[in-house]
C-alpha positions in Angstrom: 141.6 124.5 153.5 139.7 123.8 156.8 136.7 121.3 156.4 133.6 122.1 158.0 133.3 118.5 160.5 129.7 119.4 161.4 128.0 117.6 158.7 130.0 114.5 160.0 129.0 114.7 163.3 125.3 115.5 162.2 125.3 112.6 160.3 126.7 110.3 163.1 124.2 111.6 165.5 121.3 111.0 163.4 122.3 107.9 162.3 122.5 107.0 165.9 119.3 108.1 166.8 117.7 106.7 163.9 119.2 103.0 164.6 118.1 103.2 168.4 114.6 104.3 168.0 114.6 101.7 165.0 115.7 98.6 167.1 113.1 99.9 169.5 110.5 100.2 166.7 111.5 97.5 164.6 111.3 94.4 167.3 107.7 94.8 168.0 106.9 94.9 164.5 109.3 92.1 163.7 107.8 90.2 166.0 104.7 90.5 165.0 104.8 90.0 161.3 106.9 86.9 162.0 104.0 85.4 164.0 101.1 87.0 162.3 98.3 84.9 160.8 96.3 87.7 159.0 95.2 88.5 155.9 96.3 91.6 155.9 100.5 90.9 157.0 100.7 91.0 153.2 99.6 94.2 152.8 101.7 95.3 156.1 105.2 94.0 154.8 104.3 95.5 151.2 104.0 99.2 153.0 107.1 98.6 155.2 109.1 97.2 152.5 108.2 100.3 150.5 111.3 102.6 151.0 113.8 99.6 149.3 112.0 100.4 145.7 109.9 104.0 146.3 112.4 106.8 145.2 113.8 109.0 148.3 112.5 111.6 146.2 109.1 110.8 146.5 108.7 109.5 149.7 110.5 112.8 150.8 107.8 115.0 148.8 105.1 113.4 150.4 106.7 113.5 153.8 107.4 117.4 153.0 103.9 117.8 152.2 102.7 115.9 155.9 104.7 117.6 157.6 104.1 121.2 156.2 102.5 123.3 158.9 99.7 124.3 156.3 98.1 120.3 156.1 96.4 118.9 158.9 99.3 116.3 160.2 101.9 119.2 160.2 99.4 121.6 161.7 98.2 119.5 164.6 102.2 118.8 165.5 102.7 122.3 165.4 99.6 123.8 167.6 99.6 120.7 170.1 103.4 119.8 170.7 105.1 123.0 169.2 106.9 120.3 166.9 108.5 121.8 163.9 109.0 119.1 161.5 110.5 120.4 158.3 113.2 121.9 157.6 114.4 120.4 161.0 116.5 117.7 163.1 113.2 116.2 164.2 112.0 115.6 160.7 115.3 114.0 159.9 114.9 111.5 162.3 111.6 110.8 161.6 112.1 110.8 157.6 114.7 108.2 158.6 113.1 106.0 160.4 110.3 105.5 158.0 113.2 105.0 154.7 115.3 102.2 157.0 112.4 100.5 158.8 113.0 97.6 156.6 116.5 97.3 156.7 115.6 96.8 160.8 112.7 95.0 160.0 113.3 92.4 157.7 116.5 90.8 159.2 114.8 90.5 162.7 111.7 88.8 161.2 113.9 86.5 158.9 116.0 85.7 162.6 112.3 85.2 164.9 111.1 83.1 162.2 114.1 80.9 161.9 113.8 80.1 165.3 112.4 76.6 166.5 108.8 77.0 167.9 110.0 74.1 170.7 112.3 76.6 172.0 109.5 79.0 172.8 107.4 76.1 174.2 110.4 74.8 176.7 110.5 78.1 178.3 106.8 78.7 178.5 107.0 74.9 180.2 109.7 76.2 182.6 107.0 78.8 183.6 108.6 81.7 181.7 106.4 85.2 180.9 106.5 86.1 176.8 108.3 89.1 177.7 110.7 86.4 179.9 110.8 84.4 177.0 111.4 87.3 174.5 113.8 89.0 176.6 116.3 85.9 178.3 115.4 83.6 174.9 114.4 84.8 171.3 116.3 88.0 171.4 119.9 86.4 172.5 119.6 83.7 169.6 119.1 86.2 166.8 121.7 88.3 167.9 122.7 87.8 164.3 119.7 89.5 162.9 120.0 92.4 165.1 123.5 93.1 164.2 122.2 93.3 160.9 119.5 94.9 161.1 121.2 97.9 163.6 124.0 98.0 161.0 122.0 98.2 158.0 119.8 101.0 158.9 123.0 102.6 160.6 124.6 102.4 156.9 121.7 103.0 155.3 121.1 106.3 157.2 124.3 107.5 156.6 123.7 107.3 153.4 120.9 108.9 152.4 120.5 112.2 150.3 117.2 112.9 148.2 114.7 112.4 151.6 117.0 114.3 153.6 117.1 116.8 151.0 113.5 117.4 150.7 112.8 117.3 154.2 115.6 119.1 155.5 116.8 121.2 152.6 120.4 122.4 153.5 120.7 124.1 157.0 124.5 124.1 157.9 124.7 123.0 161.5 120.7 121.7 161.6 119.8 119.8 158.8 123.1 119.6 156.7 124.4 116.0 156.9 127.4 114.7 154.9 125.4 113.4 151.5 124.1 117.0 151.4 127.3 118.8 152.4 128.6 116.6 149.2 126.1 118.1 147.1 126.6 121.5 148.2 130.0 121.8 147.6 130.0 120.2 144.2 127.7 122.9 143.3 130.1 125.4 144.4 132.8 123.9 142.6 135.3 122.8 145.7 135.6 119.6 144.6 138.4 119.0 146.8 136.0 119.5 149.5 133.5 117.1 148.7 136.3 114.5 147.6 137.4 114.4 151.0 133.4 114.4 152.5 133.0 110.9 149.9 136.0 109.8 151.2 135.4 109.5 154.9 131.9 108.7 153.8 133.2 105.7 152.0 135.8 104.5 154.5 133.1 104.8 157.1 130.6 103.0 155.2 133.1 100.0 154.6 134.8 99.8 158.3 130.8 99.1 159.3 130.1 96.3 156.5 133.5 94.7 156.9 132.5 95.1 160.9 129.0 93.3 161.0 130.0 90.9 158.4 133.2 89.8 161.2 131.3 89.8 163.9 128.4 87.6 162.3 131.3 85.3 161.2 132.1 84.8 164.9 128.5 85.1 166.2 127.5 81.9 163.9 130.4 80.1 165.1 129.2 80.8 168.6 125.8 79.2 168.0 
């Protein structure tokens, strides 16, 4: 029997993607909420914090439906930037991005508001820029929280299945990832197959816990 690796390497490459344009994402916002004085950072962290209690399935319908070329979002990404996004690698990324941004999120903000305020006000003193400050201060002392948060939405992305399915159906070599690849072959009955897709799935998915929770361990012990 000779097993189809695509669907792993798919999966590794958009989890990859996914985490790096989330860290890039996620920081700003992060940063934000964990300094924000509004009225409205309620409403913000109740939209981001969405995905950990929505369904995949519905977010993924109503992503499907945004991104269909027939509605207005879909249309205008299609006729302005040629920018296919169902049934696609793009739209996996996306989908992705929007169902872990609080598994990014959430552990940087719980890291930038743990940090003393006095710490932000020496370097300002020492005649540090925010981004200085940000870049050579905050972001080294919740290296914690980042290594959460990347391995999180790393894990997390592996391990989706209903979004991916809505949005990218099952496109060997394009849109089939390992939770679909799963699927597909339980369908077809080769269970032997898709025991050995779960498998790697799960060994994968514990080598990164038992990872991030190690290197925490001696990240703490650091600080």
């Amino acid at each position: 029997m000779a097993l189809d690796w695509q669907p792993i390497w798919l999966t590794l490459q958009l989890a990859t993607v996914t985490t790096a344009l989330l860290l890039i994402i996620g920081i700003p916002v992060a940063l934000w909420l964990a300094n924000a004085t509004s009225r409205f950072k309620p409403v913000v962290e109740a939209i981001i914090s969405l995905p950990l209690v929505l369904p995949p399935s519905v977010l993924g319908f109503y992503l499907l439906l945004a991104f269909s070329p027939s509605r207005a979002l879909g249309k205008f990404l299609s006729e302005n930037f040629d920018l296919q996004l169902v049934f696609s690698f793009a739209g996996l990324v996306v989908g992705s991005i929007i169902y872990s941004l609080p598994f990014m999120v959430q552990p940087v903000q719980a890291g930038l508001e743990a940090i003393p305020s006095s710490l932000k006000e020496a370097s300002y003193t020492l005649g540090k820029s925010k981004l200085e400050t940000l870049l050579k201060v905050i972001l080294p002392n919740i290296k914690p929280s980042l290594l959460t948060g990347m391995v999180l939405s790393f894990a997390h992305t592996i391990g989706e299945f209903g979004l991916v399915l809505m949005i990218g159906g099952n496109i060997p070599d394009q849109t089939r990832v390992v939770s679909i690849a799963i699927y597909h072959e339980v369908e077809t009955l080769d269970y032997a197959s898709a025991h050995i897709y779960s498998f790697i799935l799960l060994i994968l998915a514990f080598s990164i816990l038992l990872s991030v929770y190690l290197l925490n361990k001696r990240l703490v012990k650091a600080f």
